[in-house]
C-alpha positions in Angstrom: -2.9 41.3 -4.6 -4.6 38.1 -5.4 -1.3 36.5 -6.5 0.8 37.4 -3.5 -2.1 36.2 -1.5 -2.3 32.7 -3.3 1.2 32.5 -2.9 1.0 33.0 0.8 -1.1 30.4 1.9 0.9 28.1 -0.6 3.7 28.7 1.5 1.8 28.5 4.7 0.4 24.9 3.6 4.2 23.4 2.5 5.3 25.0 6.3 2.0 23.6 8.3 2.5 20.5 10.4 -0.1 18.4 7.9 2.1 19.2 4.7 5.7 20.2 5.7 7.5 17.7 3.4 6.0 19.4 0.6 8.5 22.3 1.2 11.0 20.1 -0.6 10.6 20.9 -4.5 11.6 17.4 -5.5 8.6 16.0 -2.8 6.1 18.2 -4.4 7.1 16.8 -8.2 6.8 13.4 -6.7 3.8 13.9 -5.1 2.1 15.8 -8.1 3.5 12.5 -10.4 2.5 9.6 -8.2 -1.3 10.8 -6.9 -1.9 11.0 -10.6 -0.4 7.5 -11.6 -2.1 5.8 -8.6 -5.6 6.9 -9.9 -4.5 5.2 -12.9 -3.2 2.1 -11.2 -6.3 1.8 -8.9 -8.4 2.2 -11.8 -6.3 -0.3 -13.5 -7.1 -2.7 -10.4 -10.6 -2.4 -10.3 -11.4 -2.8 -13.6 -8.9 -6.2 -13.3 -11.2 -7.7 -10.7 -14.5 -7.0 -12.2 -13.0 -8.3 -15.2 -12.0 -11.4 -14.2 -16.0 -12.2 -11.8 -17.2 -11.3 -14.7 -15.6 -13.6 -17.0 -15.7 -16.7 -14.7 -18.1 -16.1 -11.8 -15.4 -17.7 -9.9 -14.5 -16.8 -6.1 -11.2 -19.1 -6.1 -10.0 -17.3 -9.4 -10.3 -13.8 -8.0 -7.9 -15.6 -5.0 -5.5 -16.7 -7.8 -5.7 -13.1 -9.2 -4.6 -11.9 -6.4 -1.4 -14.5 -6.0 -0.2 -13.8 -9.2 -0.1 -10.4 -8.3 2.0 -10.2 -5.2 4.0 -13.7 -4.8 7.1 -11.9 -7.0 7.0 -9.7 -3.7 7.6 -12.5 -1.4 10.7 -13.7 -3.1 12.1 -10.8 -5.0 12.1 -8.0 -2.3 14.9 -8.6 -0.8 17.1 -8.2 -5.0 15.0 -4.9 -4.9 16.5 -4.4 -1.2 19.7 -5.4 -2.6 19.6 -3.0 -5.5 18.3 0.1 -4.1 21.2 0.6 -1.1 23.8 -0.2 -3.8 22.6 2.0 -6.7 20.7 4.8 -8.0 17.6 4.5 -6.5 16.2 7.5 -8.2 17.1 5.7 -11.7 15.4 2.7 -10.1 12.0 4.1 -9.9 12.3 5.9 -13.0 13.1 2.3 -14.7 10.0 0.3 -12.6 7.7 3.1 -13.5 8.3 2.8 -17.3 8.0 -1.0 -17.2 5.1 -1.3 -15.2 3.1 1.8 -18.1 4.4 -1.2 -20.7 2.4 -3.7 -18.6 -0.4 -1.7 -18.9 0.0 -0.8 -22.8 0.0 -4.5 -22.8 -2.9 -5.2 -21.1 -5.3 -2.1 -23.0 -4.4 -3.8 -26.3 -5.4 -7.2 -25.7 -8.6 -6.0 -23.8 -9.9 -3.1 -26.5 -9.0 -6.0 -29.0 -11.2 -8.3 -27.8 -8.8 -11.1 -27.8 -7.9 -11.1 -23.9 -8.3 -14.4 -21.6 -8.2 -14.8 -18.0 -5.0 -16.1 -18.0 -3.2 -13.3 -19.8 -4.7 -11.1 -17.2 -3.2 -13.2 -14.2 0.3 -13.5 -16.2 0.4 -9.8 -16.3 -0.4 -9.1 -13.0 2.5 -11.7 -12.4 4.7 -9.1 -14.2 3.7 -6.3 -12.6 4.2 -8.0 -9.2 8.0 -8.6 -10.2 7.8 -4.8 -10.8 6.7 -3.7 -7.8 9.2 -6.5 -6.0 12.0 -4.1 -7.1 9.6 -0.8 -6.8 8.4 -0.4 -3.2 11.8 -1.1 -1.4 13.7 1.4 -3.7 10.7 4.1 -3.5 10.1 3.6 -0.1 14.3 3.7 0.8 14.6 7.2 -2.2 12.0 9.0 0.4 14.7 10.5 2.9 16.4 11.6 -0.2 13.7 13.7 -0.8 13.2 15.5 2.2 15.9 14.0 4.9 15.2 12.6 7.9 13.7 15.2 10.0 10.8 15.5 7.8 10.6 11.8 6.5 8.0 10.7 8.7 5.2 13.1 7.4 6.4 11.9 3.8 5.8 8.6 4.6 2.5 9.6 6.1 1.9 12.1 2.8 3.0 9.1 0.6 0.5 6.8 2.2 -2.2 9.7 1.4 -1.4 10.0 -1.9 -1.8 6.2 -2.6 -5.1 6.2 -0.6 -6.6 9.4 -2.2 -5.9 7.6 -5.4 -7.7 5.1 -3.6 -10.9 6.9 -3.5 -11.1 8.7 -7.5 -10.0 5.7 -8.9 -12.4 2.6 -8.4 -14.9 5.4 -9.0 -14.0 6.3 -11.9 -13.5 2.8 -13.0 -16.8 2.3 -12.1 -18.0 4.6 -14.5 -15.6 3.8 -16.8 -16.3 0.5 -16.9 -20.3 0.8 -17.4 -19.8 3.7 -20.7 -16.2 2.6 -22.3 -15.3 -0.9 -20.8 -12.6 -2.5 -19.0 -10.0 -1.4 -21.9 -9.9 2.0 -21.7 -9.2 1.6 -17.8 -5.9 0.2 -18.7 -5.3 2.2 -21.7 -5.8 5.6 -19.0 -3.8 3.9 -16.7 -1.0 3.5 -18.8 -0.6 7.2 -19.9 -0.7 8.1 -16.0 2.3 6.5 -15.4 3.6 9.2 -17.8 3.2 12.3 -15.0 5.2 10.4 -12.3 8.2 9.2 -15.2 8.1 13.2 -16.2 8.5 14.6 -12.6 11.0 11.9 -12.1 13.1 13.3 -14.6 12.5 16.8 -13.4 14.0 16.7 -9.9 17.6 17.4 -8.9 19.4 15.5 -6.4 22.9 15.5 -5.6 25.6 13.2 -7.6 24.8 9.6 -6.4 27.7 7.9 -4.9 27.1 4.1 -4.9 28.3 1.6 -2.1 30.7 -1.1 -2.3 28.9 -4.5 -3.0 29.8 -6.8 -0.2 27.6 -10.5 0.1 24.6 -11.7 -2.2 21.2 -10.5 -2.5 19.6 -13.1 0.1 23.0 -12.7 2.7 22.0 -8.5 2.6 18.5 -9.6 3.0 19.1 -11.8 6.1 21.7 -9.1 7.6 18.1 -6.5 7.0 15.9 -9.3 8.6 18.2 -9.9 11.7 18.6 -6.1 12.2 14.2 -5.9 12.3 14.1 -9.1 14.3 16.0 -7.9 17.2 14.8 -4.4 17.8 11.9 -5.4 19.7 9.6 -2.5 18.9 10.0 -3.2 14.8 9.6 -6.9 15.3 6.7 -6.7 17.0 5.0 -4.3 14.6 6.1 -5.9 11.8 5.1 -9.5 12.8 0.9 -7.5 13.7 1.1 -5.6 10.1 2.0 -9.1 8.3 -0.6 -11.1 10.2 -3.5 -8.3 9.3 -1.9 -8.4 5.8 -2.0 -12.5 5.8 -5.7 -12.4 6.7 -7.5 -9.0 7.0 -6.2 -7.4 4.2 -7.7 -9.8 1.5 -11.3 -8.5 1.9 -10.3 -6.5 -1.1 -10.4 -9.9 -3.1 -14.2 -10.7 -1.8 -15.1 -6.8 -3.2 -16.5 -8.0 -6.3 -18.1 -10.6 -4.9 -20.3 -8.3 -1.6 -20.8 -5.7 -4.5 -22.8 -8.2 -7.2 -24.4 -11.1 -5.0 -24.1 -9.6 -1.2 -25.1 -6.0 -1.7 -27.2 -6.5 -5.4 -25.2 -4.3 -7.5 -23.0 -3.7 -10.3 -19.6 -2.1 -11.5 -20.9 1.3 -10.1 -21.4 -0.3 -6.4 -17.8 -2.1 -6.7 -16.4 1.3 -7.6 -18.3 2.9 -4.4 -17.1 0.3 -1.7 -13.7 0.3 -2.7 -13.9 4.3 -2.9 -15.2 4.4 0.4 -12.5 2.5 1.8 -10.1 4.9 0.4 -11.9 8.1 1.9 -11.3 6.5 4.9 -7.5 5.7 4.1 -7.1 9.4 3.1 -8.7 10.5 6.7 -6.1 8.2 8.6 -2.8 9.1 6.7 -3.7 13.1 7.0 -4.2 12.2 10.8 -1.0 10.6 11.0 0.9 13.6 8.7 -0.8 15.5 11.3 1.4 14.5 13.9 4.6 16.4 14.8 5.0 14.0 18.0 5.2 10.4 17.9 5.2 9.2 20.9 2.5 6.3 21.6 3.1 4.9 18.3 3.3 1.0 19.9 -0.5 1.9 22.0 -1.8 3.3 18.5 -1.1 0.6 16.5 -2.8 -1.7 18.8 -5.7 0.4 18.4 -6.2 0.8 14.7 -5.4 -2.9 14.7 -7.6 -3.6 16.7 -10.3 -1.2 15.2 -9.4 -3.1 11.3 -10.3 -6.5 12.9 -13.7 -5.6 14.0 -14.7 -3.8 11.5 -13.9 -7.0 8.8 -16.3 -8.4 11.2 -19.1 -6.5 10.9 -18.5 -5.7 7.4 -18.7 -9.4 6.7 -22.1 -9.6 8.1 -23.8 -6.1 6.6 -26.8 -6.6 4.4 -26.9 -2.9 4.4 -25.2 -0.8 1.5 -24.5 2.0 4.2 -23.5 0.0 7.3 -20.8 -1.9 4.3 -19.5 1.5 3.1 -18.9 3.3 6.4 -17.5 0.2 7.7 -15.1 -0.3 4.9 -14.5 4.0 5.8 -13.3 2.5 9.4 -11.0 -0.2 7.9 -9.6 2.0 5.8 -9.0 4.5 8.2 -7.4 2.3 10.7 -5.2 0.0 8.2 -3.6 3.2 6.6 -3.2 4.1 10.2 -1.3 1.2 11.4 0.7 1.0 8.1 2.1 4.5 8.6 2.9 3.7 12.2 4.8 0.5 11.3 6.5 2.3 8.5 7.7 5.2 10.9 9.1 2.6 14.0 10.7 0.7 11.0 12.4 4.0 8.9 13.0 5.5 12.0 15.4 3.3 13.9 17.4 1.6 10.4 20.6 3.2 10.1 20.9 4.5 6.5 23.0 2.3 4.9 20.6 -0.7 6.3 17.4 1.3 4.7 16.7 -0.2 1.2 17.3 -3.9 2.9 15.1 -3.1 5.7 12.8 -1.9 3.5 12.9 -4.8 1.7 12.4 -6.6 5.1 9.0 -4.2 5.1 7.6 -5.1 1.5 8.2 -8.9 2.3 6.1 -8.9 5.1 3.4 -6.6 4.2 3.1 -7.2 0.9 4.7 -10.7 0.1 2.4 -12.7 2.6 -0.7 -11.3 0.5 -0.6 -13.5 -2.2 -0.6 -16.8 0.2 -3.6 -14.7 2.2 -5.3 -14.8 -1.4 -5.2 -18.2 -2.0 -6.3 -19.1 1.5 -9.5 -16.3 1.0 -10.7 -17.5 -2.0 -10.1 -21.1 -1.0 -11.9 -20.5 1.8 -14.7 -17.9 -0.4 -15.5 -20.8 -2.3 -16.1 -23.7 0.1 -17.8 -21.6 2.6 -18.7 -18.3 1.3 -17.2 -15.1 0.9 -19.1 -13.5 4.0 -18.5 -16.4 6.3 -14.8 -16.6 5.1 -13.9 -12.8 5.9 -15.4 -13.1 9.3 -13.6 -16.0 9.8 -10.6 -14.1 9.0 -11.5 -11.2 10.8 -11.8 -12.9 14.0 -8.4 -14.3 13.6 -7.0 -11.0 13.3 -8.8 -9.7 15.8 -6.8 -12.2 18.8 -3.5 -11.1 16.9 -4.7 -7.8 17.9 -5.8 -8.4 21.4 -2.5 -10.7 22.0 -0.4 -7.2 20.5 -2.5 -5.1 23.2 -2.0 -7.6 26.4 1.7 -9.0 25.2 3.0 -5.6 23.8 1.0 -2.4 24.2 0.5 -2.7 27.8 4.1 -4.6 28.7 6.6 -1.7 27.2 8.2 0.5 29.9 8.8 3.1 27.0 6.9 3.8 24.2 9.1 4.9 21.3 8.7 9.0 21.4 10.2 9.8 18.2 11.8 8.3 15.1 15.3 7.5 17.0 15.7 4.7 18.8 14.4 4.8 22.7 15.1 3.3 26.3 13.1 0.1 27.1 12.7 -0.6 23.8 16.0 -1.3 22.6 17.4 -4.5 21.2 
């Protein structure tokens, strides 16, 4: 009885409206597989920052750090684009998963030898940002092979919950980590995560790939994905608000070591808690958006997470107060995972399939490949000014990107989209 009953309300949880996707066997291996390597890759990340203040006490080398580690983005997404609507994209993220536990190998054995300097830690975050160049178009494109279209939009909303709950164990685990074993073993853990997402790769069954006919160069399938976002109004004007945030208000994560040592008086523990914080509040907003099984008003909520992210870089920027930092950073979590979900679905939604890897591509550049100059331009500004005077600074300027989306956008559409096909008003 206790057996048929367990294996009721697992079946009642993969058909609920929170967790449908996971009625598709090769979603649930690659959810399983990728929450456990993103504790290991967030671990990985904290124990990389810490590192590096620790080492050089150095606001501007924390910006570097962060470069490094997402300018391959900026100019390689669009060969990852390229390469994941022409072949195998399942192969794909089996090859960038093995590559990036490599990296990580790498980066254990230098530390637990003791013969690590700064600069091998900023080459391989280089690496691993090629990695991920080629990664997130191809993951994010092998989604709607996974569970189709009908249910991609709570995948993508799953997926973004499985990166933030990682968010949340991980830098508190590093934390710990960190203060009994060292910096090291972070890595060395990390690596062997990678191993359950490789495994459940292997383990799914898909249908025989058939690959498309290679017509124009990486950068001429890369501008044809660009011009497609840039003239749908409703993905260009979601896209353009995601980069800006992701320019500016995205980089308080650089300043983390930084409030957790000199602004807030801690140590690796308090890192490990702010970050962790931010990721409960990550995990709250991408369950509220799996949530959803209508999605209309998708243009009015992104101008209010957006919105709600500015501010609360504000006020974070200001806090003295360990409690008023962490529930703030719950908010900014909360609303960033949010909007990125909300972006994601008016972009995957509207991209005809053979488009979807480019597009994607499109996606990555402009979330994830305008970082690394937001980096350099944080802890430029970190160092000259301060790191709490800098993030409000770039808080504010997020926060009239916001307001201009709300007055220019939000409140001008005669149609907001209703569901993950294109709609009236809104067309190109």
């Amino acid at each position: 009885m206790p057996i048929v009953r367990v294996h009721q309300v697992w079946e009642h949880l993969f058909v609920s409206t929170r967790f449908r996707a996971l009625k598709h066997r090769n979603f649930q291996l690659f959810f399983a597989g990728q929450l456990t390597s993103l504790i290991g890759t967030w671990m990985q990340s904290t124990a990389q920052l810490w590192l590096i203040y620790k080492m050089t006490n150095s606001p501007a080398l924390l910006g570097i750090f962060g470069f490094a580690s997402q300018i391959p983005i900026l100019f390689l997404a669009s060969l990852g684009g390229y390469f994941g609507d022409r072949y195998n994209r399942h192969l794909g993220v089996i090859w960038t998963q093995t590559v990036a536990m490599i990296l990580s190998f790498i980066l254990a054995a230098l530390t637990l030898l003791g013969i690590l300097r700064v600069w091998e830690i900023i080459l391989i975050a280089f690496f691993a940002g090629v990695v991920s160049a080629f990664d997130v178009p191809i993951r994010q494109a092998f989604l709607v092979q996974m569970v189709g279209r009908e249910d991609l939009p709570n995948a993508i909303a799953l997926n973004s919950s499985i990166f933030n709950g990682a968010r949340v164990v991980g830098p508190a685990i590093a934390g710990f980590a960190i203060v009994w074993f060292g910096e090291g073993w972070c890595f060395f853990l990390n690596g062997i995560s990678f191993l359950a997402v490789i495994i459940a790769l292997l383990m799914m069954q898909l249908p025989e790939f058939k690959p498309r006919p290679s017509t124009g160069s990486p950068l001429q399938n890369f501008v044809q994905g660009f011009r497609f976002a840039m003239a749908d109004r409703p993905t260009r004007s979601a896209l353009l608000l995601l980069s800006l945030l992701s320019l500016l208000g995205l980089q308080y994560s650089v300043f983390m070591p930084i409030f957790a040592r000199d602004i807030l008086h801690g140590g690796a523990g308090r890192l490990g808690m702010l970050m962790s914080f931010a990721g409960v509040g990550a995990v709250i907003g991408a369950l509220h958006f799996a949530a959803r099984t209508d999605y209309k008003g998708l243009v009015e909520w992104i101008a209010a997470t957006s919105t709600t992210c500015a501010i609360g870089l504000i006020v974070f920027s200001q806090s003295r107060v360990i409690w008023l930092s962490a529930l703030t950073l719950m908010a900014v979590g909360f609303s960033t995972t949010s909007l990125m979900a909300a972006t994601n679905t008016i972009v995957q939604g509207r991209v005809p399939d053979e488009l979807r890897s480019r597009i994607m591509a499109v996606y990555a550049t402009m979330y994830m490949g305008v970082q690394p100059l937001g980096a350099l331009i944080a802890g430029g500004l970190a160092k000259r000014f301060g790191a709490p005077h800098a993030l409000g600074a770039l808080g504010a300027v997020c926060l009239l990107g916001s307001l201009y989306y709300v007055f220019r956008v939000a409140m001008r559409v005669e149609e907001i989209p209703g569901s993950t096909e294109p709609q009236a008003g809104l067309g190109r």
